[in-house]
N, C-alpha and C positions, 0 to 999 in steps of 0.2 A: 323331249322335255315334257312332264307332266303340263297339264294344261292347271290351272289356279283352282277350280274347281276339285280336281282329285286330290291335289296337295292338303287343301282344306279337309279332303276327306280323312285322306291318313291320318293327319291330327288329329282329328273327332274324333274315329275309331281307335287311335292306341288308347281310349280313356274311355269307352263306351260301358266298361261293365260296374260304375261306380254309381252309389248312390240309389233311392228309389225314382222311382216316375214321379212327376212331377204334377200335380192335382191340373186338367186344363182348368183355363178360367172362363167362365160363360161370357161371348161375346155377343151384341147387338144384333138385328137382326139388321136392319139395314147398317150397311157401311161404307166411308168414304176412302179414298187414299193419303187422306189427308188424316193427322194426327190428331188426339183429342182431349183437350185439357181437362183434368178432376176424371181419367179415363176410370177411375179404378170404382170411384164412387157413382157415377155414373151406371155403370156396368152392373152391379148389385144393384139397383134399382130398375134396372131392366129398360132406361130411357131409350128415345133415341139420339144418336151421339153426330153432332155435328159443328166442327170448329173454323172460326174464321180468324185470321191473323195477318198481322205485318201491315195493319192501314194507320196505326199509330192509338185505337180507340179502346185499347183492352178489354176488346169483347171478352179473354180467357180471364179477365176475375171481375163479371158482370154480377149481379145481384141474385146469381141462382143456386145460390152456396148451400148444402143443407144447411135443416136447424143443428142438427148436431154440432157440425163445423163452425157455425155460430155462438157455441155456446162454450165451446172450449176455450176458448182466449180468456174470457171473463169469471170462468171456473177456477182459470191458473191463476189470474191476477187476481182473486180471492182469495187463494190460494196464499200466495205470498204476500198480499197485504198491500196489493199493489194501485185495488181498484178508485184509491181515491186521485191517484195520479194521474188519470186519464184525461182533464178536465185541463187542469195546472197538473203543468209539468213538473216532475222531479228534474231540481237544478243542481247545478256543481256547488252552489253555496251550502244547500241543504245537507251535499254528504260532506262538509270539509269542518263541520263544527267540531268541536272537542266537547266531550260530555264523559260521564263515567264510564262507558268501555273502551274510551282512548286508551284507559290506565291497563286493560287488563288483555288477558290475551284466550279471550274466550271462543266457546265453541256452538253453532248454532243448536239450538234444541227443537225449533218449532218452522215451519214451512217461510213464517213469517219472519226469521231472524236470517233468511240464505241471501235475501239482495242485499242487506246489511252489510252480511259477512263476507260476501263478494266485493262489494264496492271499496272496504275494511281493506280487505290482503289486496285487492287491486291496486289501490295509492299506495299500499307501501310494497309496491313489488316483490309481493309473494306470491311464487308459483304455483302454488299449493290453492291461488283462488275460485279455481273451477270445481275444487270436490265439495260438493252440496251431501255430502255422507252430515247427520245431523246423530250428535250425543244426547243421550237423556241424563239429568239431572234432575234427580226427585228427593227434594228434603227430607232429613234423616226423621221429621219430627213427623211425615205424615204418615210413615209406615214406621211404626215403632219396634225395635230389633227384637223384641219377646215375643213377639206376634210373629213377624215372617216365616217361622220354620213351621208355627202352626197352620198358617196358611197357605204353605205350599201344599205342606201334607194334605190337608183340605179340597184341594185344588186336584190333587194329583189322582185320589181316594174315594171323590165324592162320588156317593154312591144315590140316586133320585130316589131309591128304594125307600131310604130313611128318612128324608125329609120329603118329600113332595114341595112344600112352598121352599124350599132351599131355592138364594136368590143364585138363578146359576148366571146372572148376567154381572157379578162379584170379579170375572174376566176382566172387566171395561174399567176396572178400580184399576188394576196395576199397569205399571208402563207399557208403553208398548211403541214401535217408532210408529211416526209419523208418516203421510203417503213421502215417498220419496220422489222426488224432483231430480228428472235429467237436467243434467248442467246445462244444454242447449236450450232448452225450454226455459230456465232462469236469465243467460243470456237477451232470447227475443222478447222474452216478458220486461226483464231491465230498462232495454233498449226502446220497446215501445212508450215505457214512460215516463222519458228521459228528455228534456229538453235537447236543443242539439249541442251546444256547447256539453252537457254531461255525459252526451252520446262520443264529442269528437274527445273529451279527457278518458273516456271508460277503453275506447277504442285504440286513444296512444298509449296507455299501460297496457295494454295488451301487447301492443307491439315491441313493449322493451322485456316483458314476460317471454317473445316469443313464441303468442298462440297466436293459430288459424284468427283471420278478424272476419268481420261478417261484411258482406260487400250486398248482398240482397237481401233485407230484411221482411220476412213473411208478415203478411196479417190478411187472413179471410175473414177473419171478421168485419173490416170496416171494405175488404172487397178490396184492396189494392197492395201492391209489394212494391217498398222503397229500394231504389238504387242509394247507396251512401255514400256520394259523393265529399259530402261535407267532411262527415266523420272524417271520413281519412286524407283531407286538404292537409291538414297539417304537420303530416308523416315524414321526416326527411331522414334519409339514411345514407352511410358513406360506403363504397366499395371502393375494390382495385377495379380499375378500369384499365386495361392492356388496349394500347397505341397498336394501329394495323402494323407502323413503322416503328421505332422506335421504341424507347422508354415508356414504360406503363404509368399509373400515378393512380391514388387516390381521389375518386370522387366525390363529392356530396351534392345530392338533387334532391327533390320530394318525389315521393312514389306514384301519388296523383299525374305526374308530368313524364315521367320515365316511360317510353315505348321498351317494350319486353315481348319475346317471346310467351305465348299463355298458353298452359294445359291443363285443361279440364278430365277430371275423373266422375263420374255419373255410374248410379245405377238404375237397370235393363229390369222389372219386375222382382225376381227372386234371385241374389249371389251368395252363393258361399263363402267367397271372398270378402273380404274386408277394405274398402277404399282407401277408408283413413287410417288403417293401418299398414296399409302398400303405399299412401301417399307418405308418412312418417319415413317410413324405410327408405325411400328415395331421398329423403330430404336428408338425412342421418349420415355423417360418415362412419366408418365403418368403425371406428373407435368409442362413440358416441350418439347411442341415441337421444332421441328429442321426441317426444311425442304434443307437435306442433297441432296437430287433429287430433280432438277427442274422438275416442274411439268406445268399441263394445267391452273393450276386455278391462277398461277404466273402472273407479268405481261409481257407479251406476251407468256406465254407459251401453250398458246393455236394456235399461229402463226404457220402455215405451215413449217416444215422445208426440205430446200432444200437440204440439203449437211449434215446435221447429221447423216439421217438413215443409220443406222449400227454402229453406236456409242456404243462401250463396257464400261459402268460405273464401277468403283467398289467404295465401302465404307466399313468400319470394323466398328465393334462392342469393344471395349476394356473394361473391369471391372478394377474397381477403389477397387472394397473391399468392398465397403457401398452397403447391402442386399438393400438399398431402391433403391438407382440407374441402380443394376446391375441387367439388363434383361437377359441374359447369365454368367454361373461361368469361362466360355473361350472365349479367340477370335472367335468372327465368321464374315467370309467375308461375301458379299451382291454385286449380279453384277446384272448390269441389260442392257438390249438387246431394245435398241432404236429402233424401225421400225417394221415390221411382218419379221415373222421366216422363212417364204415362197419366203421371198425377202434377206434372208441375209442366208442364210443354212448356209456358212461358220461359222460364229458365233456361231451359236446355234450350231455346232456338238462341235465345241472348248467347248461351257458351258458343253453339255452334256458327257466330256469328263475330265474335271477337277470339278467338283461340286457335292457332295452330295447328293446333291438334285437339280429339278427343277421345279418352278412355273409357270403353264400354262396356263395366261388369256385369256378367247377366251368367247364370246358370245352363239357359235354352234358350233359342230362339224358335217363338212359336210366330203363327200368321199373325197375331195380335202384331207382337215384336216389329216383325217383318212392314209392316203397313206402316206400324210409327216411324221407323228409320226408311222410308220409302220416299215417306212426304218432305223430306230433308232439303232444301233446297238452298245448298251451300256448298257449292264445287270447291274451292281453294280451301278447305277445311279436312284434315287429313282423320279415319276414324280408325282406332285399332281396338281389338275385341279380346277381353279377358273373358277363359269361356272356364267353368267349373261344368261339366256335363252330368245330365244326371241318369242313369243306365236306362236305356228302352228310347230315348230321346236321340241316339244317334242322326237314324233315317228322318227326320224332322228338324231338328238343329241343319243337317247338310243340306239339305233342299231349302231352306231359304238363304244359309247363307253364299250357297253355289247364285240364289236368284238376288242376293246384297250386292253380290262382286260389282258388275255393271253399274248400280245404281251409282255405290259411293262410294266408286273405281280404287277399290283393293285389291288387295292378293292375297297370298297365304302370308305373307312375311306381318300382315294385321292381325294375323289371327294367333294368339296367346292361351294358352290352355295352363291352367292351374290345379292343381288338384295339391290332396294329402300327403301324397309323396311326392312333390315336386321340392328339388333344393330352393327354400325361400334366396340365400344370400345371389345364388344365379340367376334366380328369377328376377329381382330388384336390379341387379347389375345388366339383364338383358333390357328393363323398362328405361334404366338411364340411359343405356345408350340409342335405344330410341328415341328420347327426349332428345338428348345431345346430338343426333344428326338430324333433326328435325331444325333446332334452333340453328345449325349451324348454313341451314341450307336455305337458299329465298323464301321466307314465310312474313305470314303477315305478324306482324309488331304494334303491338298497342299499349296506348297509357291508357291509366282508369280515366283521364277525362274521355278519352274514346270509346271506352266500354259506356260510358253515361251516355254519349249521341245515342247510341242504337239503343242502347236503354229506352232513350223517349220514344226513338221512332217505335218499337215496338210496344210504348203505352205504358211503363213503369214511371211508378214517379222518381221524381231524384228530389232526394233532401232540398239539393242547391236552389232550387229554384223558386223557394221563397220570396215572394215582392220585397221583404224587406232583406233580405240576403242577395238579391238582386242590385235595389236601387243602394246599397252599401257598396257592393261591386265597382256598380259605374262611378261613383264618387270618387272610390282609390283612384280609378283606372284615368280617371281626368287628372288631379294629383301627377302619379307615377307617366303617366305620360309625356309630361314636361322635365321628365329625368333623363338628362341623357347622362350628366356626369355626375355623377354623387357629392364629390370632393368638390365642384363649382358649384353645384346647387346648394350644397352645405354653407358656404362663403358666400352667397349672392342674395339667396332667399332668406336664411336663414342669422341672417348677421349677426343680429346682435348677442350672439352667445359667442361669437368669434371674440376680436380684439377687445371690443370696448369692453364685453364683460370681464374678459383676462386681465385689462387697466385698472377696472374698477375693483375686482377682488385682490389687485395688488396693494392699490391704496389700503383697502377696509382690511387688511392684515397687518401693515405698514401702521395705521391708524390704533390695533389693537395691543400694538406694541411702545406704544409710549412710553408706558410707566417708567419706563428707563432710562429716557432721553432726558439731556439739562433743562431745556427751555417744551417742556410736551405742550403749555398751551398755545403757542407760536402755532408749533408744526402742525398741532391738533386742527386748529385754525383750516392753514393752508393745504392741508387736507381733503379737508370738507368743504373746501371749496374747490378742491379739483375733483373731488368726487362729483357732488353736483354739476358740475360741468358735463361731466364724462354721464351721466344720467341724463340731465337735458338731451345730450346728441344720443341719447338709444329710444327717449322718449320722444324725438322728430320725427322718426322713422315710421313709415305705414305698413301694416302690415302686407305683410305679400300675399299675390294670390293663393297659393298653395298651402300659406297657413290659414287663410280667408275659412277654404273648403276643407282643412282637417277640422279647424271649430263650429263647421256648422255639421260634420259627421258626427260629432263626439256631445251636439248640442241638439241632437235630435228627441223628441219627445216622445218617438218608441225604443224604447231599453235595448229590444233586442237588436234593431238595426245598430245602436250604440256599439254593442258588444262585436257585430258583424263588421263594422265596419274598422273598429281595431284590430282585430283578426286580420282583415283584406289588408290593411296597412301595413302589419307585419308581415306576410309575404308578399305585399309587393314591394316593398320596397327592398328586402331581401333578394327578388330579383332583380334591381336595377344595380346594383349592387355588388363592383367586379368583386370575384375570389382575390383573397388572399394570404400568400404561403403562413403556414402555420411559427411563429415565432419560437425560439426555445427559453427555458429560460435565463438563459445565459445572455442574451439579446435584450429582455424582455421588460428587464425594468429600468437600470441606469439610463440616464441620461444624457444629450449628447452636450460635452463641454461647446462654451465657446471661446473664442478667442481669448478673452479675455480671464481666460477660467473658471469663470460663473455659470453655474447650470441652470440652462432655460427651463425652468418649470412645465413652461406652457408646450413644448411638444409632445406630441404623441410618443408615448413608448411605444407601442403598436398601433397598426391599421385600426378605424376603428368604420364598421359597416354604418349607413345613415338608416334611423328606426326610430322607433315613433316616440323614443325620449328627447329627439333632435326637437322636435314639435310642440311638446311638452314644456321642454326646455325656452325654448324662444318666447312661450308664451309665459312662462315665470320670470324672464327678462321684461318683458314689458311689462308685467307688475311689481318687478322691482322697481324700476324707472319710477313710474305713478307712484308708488310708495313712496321711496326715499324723497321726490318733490313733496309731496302731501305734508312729509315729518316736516320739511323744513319750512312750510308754508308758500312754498312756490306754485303748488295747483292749486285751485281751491274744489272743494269735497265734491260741488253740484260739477263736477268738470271730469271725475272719473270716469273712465271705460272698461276697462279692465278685471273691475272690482269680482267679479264674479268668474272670474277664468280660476280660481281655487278650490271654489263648487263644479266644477266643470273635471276637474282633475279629481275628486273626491269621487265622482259615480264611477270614475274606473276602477280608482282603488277598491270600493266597494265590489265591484263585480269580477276584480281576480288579476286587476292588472299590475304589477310591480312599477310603484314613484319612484324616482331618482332621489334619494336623499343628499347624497353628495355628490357632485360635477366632476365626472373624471379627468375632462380636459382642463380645468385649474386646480384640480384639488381643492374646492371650495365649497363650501354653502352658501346658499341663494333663503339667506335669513327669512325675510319676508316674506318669500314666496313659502317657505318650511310651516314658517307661523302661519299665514295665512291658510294654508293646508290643515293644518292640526287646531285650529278654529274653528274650521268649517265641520269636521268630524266631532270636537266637543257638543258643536251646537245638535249635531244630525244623531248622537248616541246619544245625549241628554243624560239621565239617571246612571246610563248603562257605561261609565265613562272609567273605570278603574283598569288600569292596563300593566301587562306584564310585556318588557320589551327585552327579546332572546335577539343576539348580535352572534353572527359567524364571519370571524376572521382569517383570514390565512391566504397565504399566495396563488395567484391563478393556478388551475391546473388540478387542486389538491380534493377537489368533488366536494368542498361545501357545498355549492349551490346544487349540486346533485342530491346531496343529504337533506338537505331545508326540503328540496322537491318531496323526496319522498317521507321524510317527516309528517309533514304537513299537508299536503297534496298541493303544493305553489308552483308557479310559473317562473322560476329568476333562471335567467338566462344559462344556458348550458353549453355557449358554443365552442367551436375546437381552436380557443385562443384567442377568437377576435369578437369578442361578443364584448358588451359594454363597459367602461372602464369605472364609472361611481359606483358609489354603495345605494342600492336600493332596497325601499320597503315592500312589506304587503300586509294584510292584516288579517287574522285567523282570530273567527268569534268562537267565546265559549256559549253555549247553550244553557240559556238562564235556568234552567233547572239542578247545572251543574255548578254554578257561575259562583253562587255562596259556599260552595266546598270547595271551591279553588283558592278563590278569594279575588278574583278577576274577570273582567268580562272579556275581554280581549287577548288577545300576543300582536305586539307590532315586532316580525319579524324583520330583521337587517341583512340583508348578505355584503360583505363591504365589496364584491368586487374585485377586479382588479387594482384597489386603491393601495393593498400592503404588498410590499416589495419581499426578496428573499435575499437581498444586500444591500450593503449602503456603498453608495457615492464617497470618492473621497474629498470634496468639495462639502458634501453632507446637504446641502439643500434640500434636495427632495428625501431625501431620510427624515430631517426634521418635519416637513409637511407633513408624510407617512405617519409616523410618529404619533404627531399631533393629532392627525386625523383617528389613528387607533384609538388613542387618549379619551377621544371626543365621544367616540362609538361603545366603549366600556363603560365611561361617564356614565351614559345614556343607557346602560346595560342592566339589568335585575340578572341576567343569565347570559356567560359570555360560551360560544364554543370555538376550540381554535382547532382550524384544521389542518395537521402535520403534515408532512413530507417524507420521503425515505429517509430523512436524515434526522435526527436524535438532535437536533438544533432547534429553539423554536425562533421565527420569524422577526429580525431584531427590532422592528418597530414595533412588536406586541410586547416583545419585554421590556423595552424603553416605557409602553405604556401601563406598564404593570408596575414596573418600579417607583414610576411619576403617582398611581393610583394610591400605591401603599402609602404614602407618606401621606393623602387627604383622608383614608381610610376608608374610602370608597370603592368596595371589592364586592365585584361582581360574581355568584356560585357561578363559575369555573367548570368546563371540562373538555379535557383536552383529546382529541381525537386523530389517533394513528391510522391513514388511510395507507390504500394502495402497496398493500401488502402481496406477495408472493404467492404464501401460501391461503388459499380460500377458503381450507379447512378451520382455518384460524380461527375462533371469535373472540376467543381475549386473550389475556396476557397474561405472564409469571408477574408476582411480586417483585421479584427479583429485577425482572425488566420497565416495569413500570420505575421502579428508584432509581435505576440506571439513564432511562431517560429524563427525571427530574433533576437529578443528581449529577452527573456531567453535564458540565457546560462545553460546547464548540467552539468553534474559533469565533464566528457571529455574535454568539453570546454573551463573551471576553471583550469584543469591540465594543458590544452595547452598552455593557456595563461599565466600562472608563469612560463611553460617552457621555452616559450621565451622571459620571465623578462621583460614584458610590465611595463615602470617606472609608465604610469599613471592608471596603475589595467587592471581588467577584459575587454578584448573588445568585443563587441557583431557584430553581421555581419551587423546592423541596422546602426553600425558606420564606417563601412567601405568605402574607397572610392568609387566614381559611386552609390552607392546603391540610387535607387528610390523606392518608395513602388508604383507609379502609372504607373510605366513602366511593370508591370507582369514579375520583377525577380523569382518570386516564384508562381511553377506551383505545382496542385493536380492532379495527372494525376489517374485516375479511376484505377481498377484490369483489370490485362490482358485479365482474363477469364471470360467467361458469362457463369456460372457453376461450376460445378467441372470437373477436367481435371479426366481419360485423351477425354472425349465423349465432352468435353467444346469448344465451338468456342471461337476465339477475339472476346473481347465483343465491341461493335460501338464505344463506348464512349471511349474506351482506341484508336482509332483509329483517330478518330476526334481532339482528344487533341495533338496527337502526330503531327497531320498535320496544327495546330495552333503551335503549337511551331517548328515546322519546321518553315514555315511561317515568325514569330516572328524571330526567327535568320536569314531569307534569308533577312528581312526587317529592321533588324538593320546594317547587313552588308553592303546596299546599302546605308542607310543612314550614312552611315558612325560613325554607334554610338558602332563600337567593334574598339578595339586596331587596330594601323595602320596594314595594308595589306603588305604581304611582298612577295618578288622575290623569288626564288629556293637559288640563292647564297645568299641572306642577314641570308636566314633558316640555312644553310652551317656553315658561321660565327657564328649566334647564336648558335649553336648545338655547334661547339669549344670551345664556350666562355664560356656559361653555363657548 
């Protein structure tokens, strides 16, 4: 049997005769065995080179950075217009305003429109947001079209003979592009000036895009490289998870917490090879590529990059279940090491020290090579070597790598040789199945919080560890500590949104229903005196400890720990928080009869997880209580506590957080507490108070709130069925520059939630709550959107509340959106289909309309006020995904559409073709009145 050494040889020599010799590179005069960070720059300079590592101090990004090195960061963010962000961060509010290129769909021209345009196709998941390729647009009037053939000619002809003073620098007048920008470079430049919250939103559209995310972010300028812990906390993604024993099942975890398999691809000095285009190819089924890593052969990605290297990527692998897609039976990560290894060592010792395995592209192994991978000191780290050899480099490549074997105990079966004629599709299938027996066999497994320890120990910073992202930490963690059971803690801690408030919003319905009754001032009476009652006993109660400590998180007088600490809230309490199976919706909305065949309003139609509207919520109980005593004179004023828990709720909304408008668990509104809220923001907008309020209705499941998301760049919740059951706000400013050509300062967006149903009850209770609740939210509507189902039905409580609208004459512009479509080529629709689905009615639709005793029969939406067929009420909006989830990006088309019908409502708004616009306090009154 060959010994490992000559096996190694054979493969170097069957490729010895390719390519030229390879320049050496001038090494130091003294040298250590040890590896040496910034080796490359160092070495041109002629220093001596000596590195110390692994005591936690980051000696390898001390202060001895060239000027040059220095001066590029500050060149780029000049560059793109970045350098005033340095100071004050660019925030998530700052990129979510609407101004005039909401409406258009333009293309960058100048260095300074590419973070724009990034950030632009980022929120509305376009894939298409990494090409920084920039169009010139040069008005027709500065180059007038009688002149340009003169002045080509000119140009083409000029002859210095003839004129002497001829201005030849006449060049510099006509277009010309702009320096061009690698997408990476735009990336760390973004990133560096981005607060973290803009950093952790820029981060999770990247991950529903399905690009590489950035896990180390570079900066020699200020001397240090962040780990991004933060950034990517929020990440949570679903796979098939296969039982050793057993039935498999889908998962959902966050990716921060998930231990994985990790394999790192690095390059060795000079390859041929292409990383990220070998990593792509692994990651790619064979039906389907994804180019997940930018790569060279991209547009610009063959551009020089100034301010990337050192860029840590990472990307996962997830299985779906389906043998045909799934190229791994587990998660596996994939990082990859932007720059040489010789110039970033901090990095590469982090990969070599969290990963499985590592891939080693390199052309030659020279003694430089040799020395770096020497000083290696990470035995359970497996390394395999992509060699492209360059002819004359045989005898020299083999002698260090016959002298690697021992060091970092390999064999030939590490050693990988690529060249021009090597079959790519067998080369990528031979790398998988060395991943795939690697993950399959005892390796080490890490979550990113595990990659962040070694992160510190070796002297990176990590986001996280902000005092004030810290002391928000411990806050939750005392909080969620005291969680053992959710469904008790909900009932114990949390009370007074249980029974009393279900009692009291029964009365205050009971009470709004009078007008009917013989004797209404009797009952009216006894009423409101059982209400106050029922107010008194919520107004006894003390608050609990655990709401104690959410209002003094949420009551902090640094912003960001504010923001941090909602954050920390939402997952944790997401972890205290058993899984539960996904409902369908055949389950998902009736109600369960009771004996007596009256349907209990107040149960849950689904599971619902405890989240930081449980908190919210409690603390709008207790100033309902104070409230409704105060109206009737049973507090007196100097005796309130409370008063300010609506300012308290108002800095979240401000900063991104979506309010509960309506109570899922009664189907109710918490009046006071609504008005108090929308007070508090007349008083805090002052001048700036004219608002346009867009409402999305339609049954769980059907991707409104997926669409608000990307519309707008919002947070309303997206989960798989059991995410929260009211209707919630947020609010989206226009940019006062824009604000008088809109004609508003504001959009108070709606998503109603799981509050409309996709049947009725034959009892009809909660049909009519539903109902009414639609009624309420269109009321309330300047712009309604409804979103469809596969079915040609619309949702019978939005017709009930369309028909009830027609007759006040209170019609909201309308447009009705067909999701979840087949085909994703799709983006709209035949004429023909659009009347077909206005124009038939379904069996729902038939129910709805006897329900509400239409004298002249069935109406169809075809006959409803406003309706235009030429105006595009009805949109076909393509499938989300280009694929199958969970390995699926946004597919274009779903993204495109979305930014037309953005568009479409910012463009009716202006023209003034939605329901009048209204003030904070006109909203105030309507919200009473309704």
């Amino acid at each position: 049997m060959a010994s490992p050494g000559i096996e190694v040889e054979l493969l170097v020599k069957g490729h010895s005769d390719l390519g030229d010799v390879a320049p050496e590179i001038k090494t130091s005069e003294r040298r250590t065995a040890v590896a040496i960070a910034d080796l490359e720059w160092r070495e041109m300079e002629g220093d001596d080179c000596e590195l110390h590592y692994g005591d936690g101090t980051n000696e390898a990004q001390d202060s001895d950075f060239p000027t040059v090195e220095r001066s590029r960061l500050q060149e780029m963010l000049s560059l793109l217009g970045l350098e005033t962000y340095q100071v004050q961060k660019l925030s998530l509010q700052d990129c979510l305003q609407i101004n005039s290129d909401s409406m258009r769909n333009w293309a960058p021209q100048v260095p300074k429109d590419l973070p724009w345009s990034f950030l632009r196709k980022l929120q509305a998941l376009n894939t298409d947001a990494r090409n920084t390729t920039m169009v010139l647009d040069v008005p027709l009037d500065i180059r007038p079209i009688e002149k340009e053939s003169q002045m080509e000619e000119e140009i083409i002809y000029w002859d210095p003979a003839e004129d002497l003073a001829a201005d030849i620098y006449s060049f510099s007048e006509l277009p010309t592009p702009d320096t061009p920008v690698n997408p990476l470079d735009l990336l760390c430049a973004l990133l560096l000036s981005s607060d973290s919250f803009l950093q952790q939103e820029i981060v999770s559209k990247m991950s529903l895009c399905q690009f590489a995310l950035p896990l180390v972010l570079p900066d020699s300028e200020n001397h240090y490289h962040t780990f991004l812990l933060w950034a990517l906390r929020g990440l949570m993604r679903t796979w098939w998870s296969q039982a050793p024993r057993g039935v498999g099942g889908f998962r959902e975890d966050s990716v921060v917490l998930s231990r994985t398999p990790a394999f790192a691809f690095v390059r060795m000095d000079v390859s041929s090879n292409s990383k990220s285009q070998l990593l792509n190819a692994v990651l790619s089924p064979g039906h389907r590529h994804w180019d997940c890593f930018w790569h060279r052969d991209l547009n610009l990605g063959a551009n020089p990059r100034e301010i990337a290297d050192g860029l840590v990527e990472i990307s996962w692998f997830f299985p779906s279940g389906s043998e045909d897609v799934d190229l791994f039976p587990e998660p596996v990560a994939f990082l990859n090491l932007r720059g040489d290894v010789g110039s970033h060592w901090l990095q590469f010792q982090l990969l070599t020290e969290i990963c499985a395995a590592v891939f080693i592209l390199t052309d030659n192994i020279s003694r430089k090579e040799y020395e770096l991978l020497a000083s290696v000191r990470e035995p359970s780290t497996r390394y395999y070597f992509i060699l492209s050899p360059y002819r004359g480099k045989r005898n020299a490549n083999l002698r260090f790598l016959n002298r690697l074997i021992p060091v970092l105990r390999i064999d030939h079966s590490h050693v990988l040789v690529k060249v021009s004629s090597t079959d790519n599709e067998g080369f990528v299938r031979r790398v998988r199945a060395i991943v795939g027996n690697v993950a399959r066999s005892p390796c080490r497994r890490v979550s990113v919080e595990d990659m962040a320890l070694v992160a510190r120990r070796l002297g990176l910073r990590v986001d996280e560890d902000r005092e004030e992202c810290q002391r928000a930490k411990e806050r939750m963690e005392r909080i969620t500590r005291r969680i053992q059971d959710a469904d008790a803690y909900r009932r114990d801690e949390l009370g007074l949104q249980g029974e009393p408030w279900r009692r009291a919003s029964q009365v205050e319905k009971e009470a709004g229903q009078l007008q009917w009754a013989p004797e209404p001032e009797k009952l009216r009476a006894d009423l409101r005196r059982h209400l106050l009652e029922l107010r008194m006993q919520q107004h006894g109660q003390e608050l609990a400890w655990g709401l104690q400590e959410f209002i003094g998180g949420i009551s902090s007088s640094c912003p960001a720990e504010r923001q941090y600490f909602v954050r920390w809230m939402e997952w944790g309490l997401a972890r205290v928080t058993p899984p539960h199976p996904r409902p369908t919706f055949d389950t998902l909305l009736p109600l369960r009869q009771k004996p007596s065949g009256a349907m209990d309003s107040g149960d849950p139609p689904w599971p619902e997880r405890l989240g930081v509207e449980h908190f919210l919520r409690e603390m709008g109980q207790f100033y309902e209580a104070e409230s409704c005593l105060l109206e009737a004179g049973r507090l007196p004023a100097g005796q309130r506590r409370f008063a300010h828990f609506p300012g308290l709720a108002l800095e979240l909304l401000l900063t991104g957080l979506p309010l509960e408008l309506v109570d899922g668990s009664t189907l109710s509104i918490p009046v006071r507490w609504v008005t108090g809220l929308l007070k508090e923001l007349h008083a805090r907008l002052e001048r700036r108070s004219r608002l346009v309020v867009l409402s999305a209705l339609g049954v769980p499941g059907t991707g409104k709130s997926t669409l608000l998301n990307t519309m707008f760049g919002l947070r309303f919740a997206t989960g798989k069925g059991w995410g929260p059951r009211g209707a919630f706000m947020q609010l989206v400013t226009v940019a006062e520059g824009f604000s008088q050509d809109l004609g508003c300062d504001h959009i108070l967006v709606i998503d109603s939630g799981g509050l409309i149903g996709g049947t009725m009850s034959t009892a009809g209770d909660r049909f009519e709550l539903e109902a009414s609740l639609a009624t309420l939210l269109m009321g309330l509507s300047s712009v309604a959107v409804v979103s469809l189902t596969g079915t040609r039905d619309i949702p019978p409580a939005i017709l009930h509340a369309f028909l009830r609208l027609e007759k006040t004459g209170h019609m909201p512009n309308y447009q009705f959106v067909y999701q979840n479509l087949h085909d994703v080529s799709t983006a709209s629709t035949k004429p023909r289909d659009r009347r077909q689905l206005l124009d038939l009615p379904g069996d729902r639709s038939r129910a709805s309309a006897q329900m509400q005793r239409q004298e002249d029969g069935l109406r169809t939406l075809a006959g409803l006020a406003f309706y235009d067929l030429e105006k595009q009420h009805v949109w076909h909006i393509p499938g989300l995904w280009h694929g199958a989830p969970p390995m699926a990006a946004v597919s274009l088309g779903y993204s495109e559409a979305i930014f037309e019908l953005k568009r479409c409502l910012l463009e009716n708004v202006r023209n003034g073709l939605c329901n009048q616009n209204k003030n904070i306090q006109q909203l105030i009154e309507l919200v009473s009145r309704l």
